[in-house]
Residue, then its C-alpha position, 0 to 999 in steps of 0.5 A: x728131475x733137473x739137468x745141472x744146467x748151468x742156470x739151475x745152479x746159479x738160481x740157487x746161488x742167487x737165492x742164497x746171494x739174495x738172501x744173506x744180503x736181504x738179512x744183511x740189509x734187515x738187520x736193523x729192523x726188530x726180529x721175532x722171538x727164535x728168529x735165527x730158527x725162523x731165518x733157517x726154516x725160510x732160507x730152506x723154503x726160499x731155496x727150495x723153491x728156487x730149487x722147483x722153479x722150472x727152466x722152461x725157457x733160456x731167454x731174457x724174458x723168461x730168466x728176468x720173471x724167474x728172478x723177480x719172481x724168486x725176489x718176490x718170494x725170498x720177500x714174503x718169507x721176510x714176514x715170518x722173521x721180522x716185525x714191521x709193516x711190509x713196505x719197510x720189508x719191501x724197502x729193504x728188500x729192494x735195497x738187498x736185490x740192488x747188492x747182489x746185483x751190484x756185486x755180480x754186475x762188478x764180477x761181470x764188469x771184471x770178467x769183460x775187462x780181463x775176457x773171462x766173460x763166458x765164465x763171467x755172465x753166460x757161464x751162469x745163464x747157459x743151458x749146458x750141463x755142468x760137468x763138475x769132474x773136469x774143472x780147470x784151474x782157471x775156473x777156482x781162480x774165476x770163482x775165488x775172484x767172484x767170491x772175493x767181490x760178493x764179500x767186499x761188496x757186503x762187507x763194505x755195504x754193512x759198514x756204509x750202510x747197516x751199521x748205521x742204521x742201528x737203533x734208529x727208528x726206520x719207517x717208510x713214507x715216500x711210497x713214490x721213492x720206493x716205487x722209483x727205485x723198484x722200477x730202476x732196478x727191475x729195467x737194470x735187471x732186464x737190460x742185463x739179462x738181454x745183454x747176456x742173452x744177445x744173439x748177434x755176437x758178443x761185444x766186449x766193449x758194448x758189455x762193459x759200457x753195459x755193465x758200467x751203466x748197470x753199476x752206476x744204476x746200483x749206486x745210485x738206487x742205494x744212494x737214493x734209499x739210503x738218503x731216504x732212510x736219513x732223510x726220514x731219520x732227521x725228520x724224526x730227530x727235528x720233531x722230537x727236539x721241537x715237541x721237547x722245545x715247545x714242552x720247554x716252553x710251557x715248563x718255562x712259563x710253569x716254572x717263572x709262575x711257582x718261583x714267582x708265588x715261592x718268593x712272594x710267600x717266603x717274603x710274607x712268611x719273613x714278616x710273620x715270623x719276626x712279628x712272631x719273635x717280637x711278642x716272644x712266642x718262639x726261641x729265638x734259636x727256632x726263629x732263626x732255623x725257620x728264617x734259614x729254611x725260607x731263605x734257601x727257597x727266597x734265594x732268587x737268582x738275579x742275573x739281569x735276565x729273567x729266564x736265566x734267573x728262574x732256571x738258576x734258582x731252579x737249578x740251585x735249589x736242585x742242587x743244595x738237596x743233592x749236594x752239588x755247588x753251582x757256580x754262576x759268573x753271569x754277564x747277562x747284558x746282551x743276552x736280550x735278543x735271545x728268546x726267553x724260552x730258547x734260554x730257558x732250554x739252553x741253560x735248562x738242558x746244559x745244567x740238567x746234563x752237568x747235574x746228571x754227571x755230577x750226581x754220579x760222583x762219589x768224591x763230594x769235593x767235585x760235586x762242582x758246577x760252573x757256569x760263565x757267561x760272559x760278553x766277548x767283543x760281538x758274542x756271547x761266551x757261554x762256558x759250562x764245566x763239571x766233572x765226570x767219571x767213566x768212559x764218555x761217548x760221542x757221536x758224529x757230532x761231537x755230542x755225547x751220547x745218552x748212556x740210558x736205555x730208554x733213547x725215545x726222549x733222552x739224549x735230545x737235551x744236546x741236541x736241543x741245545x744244538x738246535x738253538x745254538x744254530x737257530x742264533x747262527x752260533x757254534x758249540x764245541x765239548x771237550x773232555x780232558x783230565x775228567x773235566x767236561x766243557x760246554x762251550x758255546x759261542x752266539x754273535x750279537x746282533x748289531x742292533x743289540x750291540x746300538x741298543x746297548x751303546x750309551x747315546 
């Protein structure tokens, strides 16, 4: 049986330290079924065996291994609770070491600045046996002021971190940046362990650098975790948003190729069915419903540009089936040194997003689309409003934020549109104001295209 030594108490409180702060760290990732049963039944393992390790040694060396060893346990338990591959398990796991240790190098740093380090650091590695009936009053401020910091480092953590990372996809690639940031932490957990264990004296000013450096070896290795999880992030989000744009593209191609055969169709439909009028086999009250049918899908748009035209006629045709006005203003004279397929995407994307806000509205009369572009000295102003109902989310961006559950693909249509708005070095802005939506987007000409368009 174990003396309630000071160390054998701390290493429960450390695996309990180390635990809420592997969830806290986790809590993005996807759960199993019953996970709050599975995150009980493995706490109670994880602290048991940190309950059986045995304290054969108070050394620095011996007490470094007992806690990389009770992390590497607290670290498989993790696969009975979570879903994903073990390296995001050992990530995160790594990040969640790094906090706790970060928050008892803080309570360190503390005790060494106010000289309570022997309550602080030693207090927790000694081999005295811990005499609970004979507690001063110091001792329930030492341990309010442990417990207040171990709070305000994980609170801040879940607010800087965690809850950022929620219903992002997370996956590990850069093993070497995870094998890095394994090696800082365990060398900051030895140096700290042979710090406390140091037998030729205690020198505050030599622990504080010490614990200092320790900090400062905890931010950085969050730091670098959290900048490859954004990192990663971002590479998703550009893969995405290209696949969908190349996915444009083709659509782009598909779609100027069907308007081009409907027209060409509606226009031989026209001369057969007046040739049919004139030797008088049809009413005329049924000729000319028939010319209206095939007016509608003859309406061609033309606005100067190609890829506008296509993607308005394909849009208007949408929106006469669903009750819904689009209005265009277009000035398309400038608009050359745009890729066809950007534009098609563009206004393809900014159209589809009004639709889908308009469609929603049960007042008929703001069923309305407008869409402007026009030439502002060297830029091209391209300004589209509708109308909206109901709350509207943005995000860091100033986007607004998909309201579908299925965020695999939808919610990138802004995003594309950002994508090309920077790609032609412009700027985009949303306002939402007395239930109306604005899009507006501002791209410069180039100067080449502005002497192209001057009359020589």
């Amino acid at each position: 049986m174990y003396e309630m030594t000071q160390l054998f108490c701390y290493k429960l409180v450390f695996m309990a330290e180390l635990l809420i702060a592997m969830h806290l760290s986790l809590a993005p990732l996807k759960k199993k079924r019953h996970a709050v049963l599975r995150i009980l039944l493995t706490s109670l393992f994880d602290l048991g065996i940190a309950a059986a390790y045995p304290l054969a040694s108070y050394t620095s060396w011996y007490t470094s291994l007992m806690f990389l060893a009770l992390f590497l346990v607290a670290t498989g338990s993790l696969r009975f609770v979570y879903e994903g591959k073990f390296k995001e398990l050992l990530f995160f796991s790594i990040t969640a070491y790094t906090l706790q240790h970060l928050s008892h190098e803080l309570y360190a740093l503390a005790g060494n600045l106010f000289s309570f380090l022997s309550t602080a650091t030693m207090g927790m590695y000694g081999n005295a046996v811990l005499d609970l009936t004979h507690l001063q009053p110091r001792d329930y401020f030492y341990g309010l002021v442990y417990l207040d910091l171990y709070l305000l480092v994980y609170a801040l953590f879940y607010f800087l971190f965690t809850r950022r990372q929620k219903g992002k996809k997370i996956e590990v690639t850069n093993l070497s940046i995870l094998y890095l940031s394994a090696l800082l932490l365990v060398i900051d957990i030895i140096l700290n362990a042979v710090v406390v264990y140091i037998q030729d004296g205690y020198s505050r000013t030599y622990s504080i650098v010490t614990s200092l450096y320790n900090l400062l070896s905890c931010i950085m290795i969050l730091y670098i975790q959290s900048s490859v999880i954004n990192t990663k992030a971002l590479e998703n989000e550009l893969k995405t948003t290209e696949h969908l744009l190349h996915l444009s593209q083709e659509q782009y191609a598909q779609s100027k190729e069907n308007i081009q055969l409907i027209n060409l169709k509606c226009h031989d439909l026209k001369h057969q069915i007046h040739e049919v009028g004139v030797q008088g086999k049809l009413p005329s009250s049924t000729l000319k419903e028939m010319e209206n049918v095939i007016r509608i899908y003859d309406s061609t748009a033309h606005t100067g540009n190609e890829a506008l035209d296509v993607i308005l006629t394909e849009k208007s045709l949408y929106c006469q089936k669903n009750g819904i006005q689009l209005s265009c203003f277009a000035d398309c004279s400038h608009l050359s040194f745009l890729e066809e397929s950007d534009l098609y995407s563009l206004f393809g994307n900014a159209i589809d997003n009004a639709i889908e806000a308009t469609a929603k509205l049960k007042d008929s009369q703001k069923r309305d689309i407008t869409l402007r572009v026009r030439n502002i000295n060297s830029f091209i102003s391209i300004v589209i409003e509708n109308y909206f109902e109901g709350p509207l989310l943005l995000d860091e961006n100033h986007l607004p934020v998909t309201t579908k559950k299925d965020k695999n693909y939808h919610g990138f249509g802004m995003k594309s549109i950002r994508f090309i708005v920077d790609k032609y070095h412009g700027d985009l802005k949303t306002e939402a104001r007395d239930d109306i939506f604005t899009l507006s987007i501002l791209i410069p000409v180039p100067k080449e295209e502005e002497q192209k368009e001057k009359p020589a």
